[in-house]
C-alpha positions as CSV (number, residue, x, y, z in Angstrom):
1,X,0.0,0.0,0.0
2,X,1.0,3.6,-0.8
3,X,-0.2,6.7,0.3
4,X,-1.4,9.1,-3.0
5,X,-0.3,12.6,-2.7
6,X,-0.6,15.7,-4.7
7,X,1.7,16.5,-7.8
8,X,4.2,19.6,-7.7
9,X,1.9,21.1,-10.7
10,X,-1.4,20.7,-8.6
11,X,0.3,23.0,-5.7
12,X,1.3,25.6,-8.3
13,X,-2.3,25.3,-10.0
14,X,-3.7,26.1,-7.0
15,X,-1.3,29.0,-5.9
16,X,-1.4,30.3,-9.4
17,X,-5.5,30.1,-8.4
18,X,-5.3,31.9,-5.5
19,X,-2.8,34.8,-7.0
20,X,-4.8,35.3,-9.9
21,X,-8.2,35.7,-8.3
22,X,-7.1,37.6,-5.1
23,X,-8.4,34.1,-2.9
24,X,-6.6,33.6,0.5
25,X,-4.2,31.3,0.9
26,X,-3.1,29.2,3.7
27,X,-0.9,26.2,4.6
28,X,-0.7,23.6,8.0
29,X,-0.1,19.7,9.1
30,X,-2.5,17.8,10.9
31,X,-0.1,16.8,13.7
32,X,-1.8,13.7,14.6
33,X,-3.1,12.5,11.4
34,X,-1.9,8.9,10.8
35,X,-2.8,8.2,15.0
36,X,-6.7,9.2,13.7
37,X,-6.5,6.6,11.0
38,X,-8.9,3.7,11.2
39,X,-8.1,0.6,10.3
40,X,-10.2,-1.6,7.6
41,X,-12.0,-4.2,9.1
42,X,-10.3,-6.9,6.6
43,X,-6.9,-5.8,7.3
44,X,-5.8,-6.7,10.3
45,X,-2.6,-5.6,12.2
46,X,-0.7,-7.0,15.1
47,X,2.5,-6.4,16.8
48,X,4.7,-7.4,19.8
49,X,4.4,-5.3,22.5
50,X,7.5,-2.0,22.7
51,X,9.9,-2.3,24.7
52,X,9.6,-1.1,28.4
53,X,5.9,-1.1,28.0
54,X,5.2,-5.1,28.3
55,X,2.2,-5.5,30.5
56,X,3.6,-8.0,33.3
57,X,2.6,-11.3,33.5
58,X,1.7,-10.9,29.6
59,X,5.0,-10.3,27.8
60,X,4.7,-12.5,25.2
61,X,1.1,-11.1,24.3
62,X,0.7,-9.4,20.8
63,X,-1.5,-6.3,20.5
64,X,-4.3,-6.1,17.8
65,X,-4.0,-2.7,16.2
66,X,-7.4,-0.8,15.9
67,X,-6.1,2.6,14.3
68,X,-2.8,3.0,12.6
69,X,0.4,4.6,14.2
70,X,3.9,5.8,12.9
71,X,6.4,3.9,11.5
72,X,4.0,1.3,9.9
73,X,4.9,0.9,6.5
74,X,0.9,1.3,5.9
75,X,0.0,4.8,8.1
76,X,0.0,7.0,5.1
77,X,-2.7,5.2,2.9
78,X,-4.3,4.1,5.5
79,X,-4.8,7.6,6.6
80,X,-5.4,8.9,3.3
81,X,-8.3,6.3,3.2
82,X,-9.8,7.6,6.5
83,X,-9.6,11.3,4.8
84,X,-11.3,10.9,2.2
85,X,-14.1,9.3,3.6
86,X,-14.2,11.9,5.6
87,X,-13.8,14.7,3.2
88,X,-16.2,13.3,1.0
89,X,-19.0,12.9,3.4
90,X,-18.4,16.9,4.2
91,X,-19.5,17.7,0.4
92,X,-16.2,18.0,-1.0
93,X,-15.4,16.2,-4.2
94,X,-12.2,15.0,-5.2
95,X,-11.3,15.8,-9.2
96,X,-11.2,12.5,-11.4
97,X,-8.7,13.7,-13.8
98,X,-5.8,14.4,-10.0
99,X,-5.5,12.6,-6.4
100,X,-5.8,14.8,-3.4
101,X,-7.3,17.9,-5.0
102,X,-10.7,18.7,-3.6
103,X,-13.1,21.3,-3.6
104,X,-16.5,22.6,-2.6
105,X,-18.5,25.7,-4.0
106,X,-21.8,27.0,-2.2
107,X,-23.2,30.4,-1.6
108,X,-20.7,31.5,0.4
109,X,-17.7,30.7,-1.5
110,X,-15.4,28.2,-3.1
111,X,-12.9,26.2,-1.1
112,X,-10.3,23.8,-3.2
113,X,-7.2,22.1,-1.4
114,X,-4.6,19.9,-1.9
115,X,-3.3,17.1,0.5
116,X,0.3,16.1,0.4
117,X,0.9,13.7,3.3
118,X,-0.7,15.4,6.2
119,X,0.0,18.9,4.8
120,X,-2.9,20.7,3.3
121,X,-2.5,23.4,1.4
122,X,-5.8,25.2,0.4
123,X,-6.9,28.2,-1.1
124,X,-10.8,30.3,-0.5
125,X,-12.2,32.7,-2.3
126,X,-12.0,36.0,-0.4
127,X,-15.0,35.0,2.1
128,X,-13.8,34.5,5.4
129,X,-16.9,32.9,6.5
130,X,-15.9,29.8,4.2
131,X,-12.1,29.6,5.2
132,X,-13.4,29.8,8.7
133,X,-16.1,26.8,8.1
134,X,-13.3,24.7,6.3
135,X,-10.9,25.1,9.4
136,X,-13.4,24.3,11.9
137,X,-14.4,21.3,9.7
138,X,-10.9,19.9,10.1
């Protein structure tokens, strides 16, 4: 499993976007954002318990994952999987023809952004009330 990401050419398309129209522009990282994956129910993940935090008496004991963490090979997609569910559910749509580029228009503006890891980079026209909404949202 690999994680998708956005293209160098998507971020300039959507800072050219944001120049060009006058839109706000505005970068962060989800911190946390591979511990608030989910795991699929049909993949399932174990592993032996880290060192210095063995539960006595149960040492040899492996642990059933139920979200992902770092390091696993699988934390990226996994979280990417769990994002776009969610994104998705929130009225964004994600463009056919790119990964990772999503937008939403409704009365009060347009949003579009672009997810590179668990870096977002996303661009709103000049209502505040929409840029606002979005952040709150995530």
């Amino acid at each position: 499993m690999t994680a998708l990401t956005t293209h160098l050419e998507s971020l300039h398309t959507i800072t050219h976007i944001a120049a060009s129209l006058g839109w706000e522009l505005h970068q962060f990282s989800i911190k946390t954002a591979f511990l608030n994956s989910i795991l699929l129910e049909d993949k399932q993940l174990w592993m032996e318990q880290p060192p210095g935090f063995e539960v006595s008496r149960k040492e040899d004991w492996v642990l059933h994952l139920m979200k992902s963490i770092y390091s696993m090979k699988q934390a990226s997609c996994i979280w990417n999987i769990t994002f776009n569910g969610t994104i998705v559910s929130w009225g964004f749509i994600c463009l056919s023809c790119k990964w990772c580029i999503y937008f939403k228009s409704s009365p009060s503006g347009t949003v579009i952004f672009s997810v590179h890891m668990d870096n977002i980079i996303f661009a709103a026209a000049s209502s505040c009330e929409e840029m606002e909404a979005f952040k709150a949202l995530l």
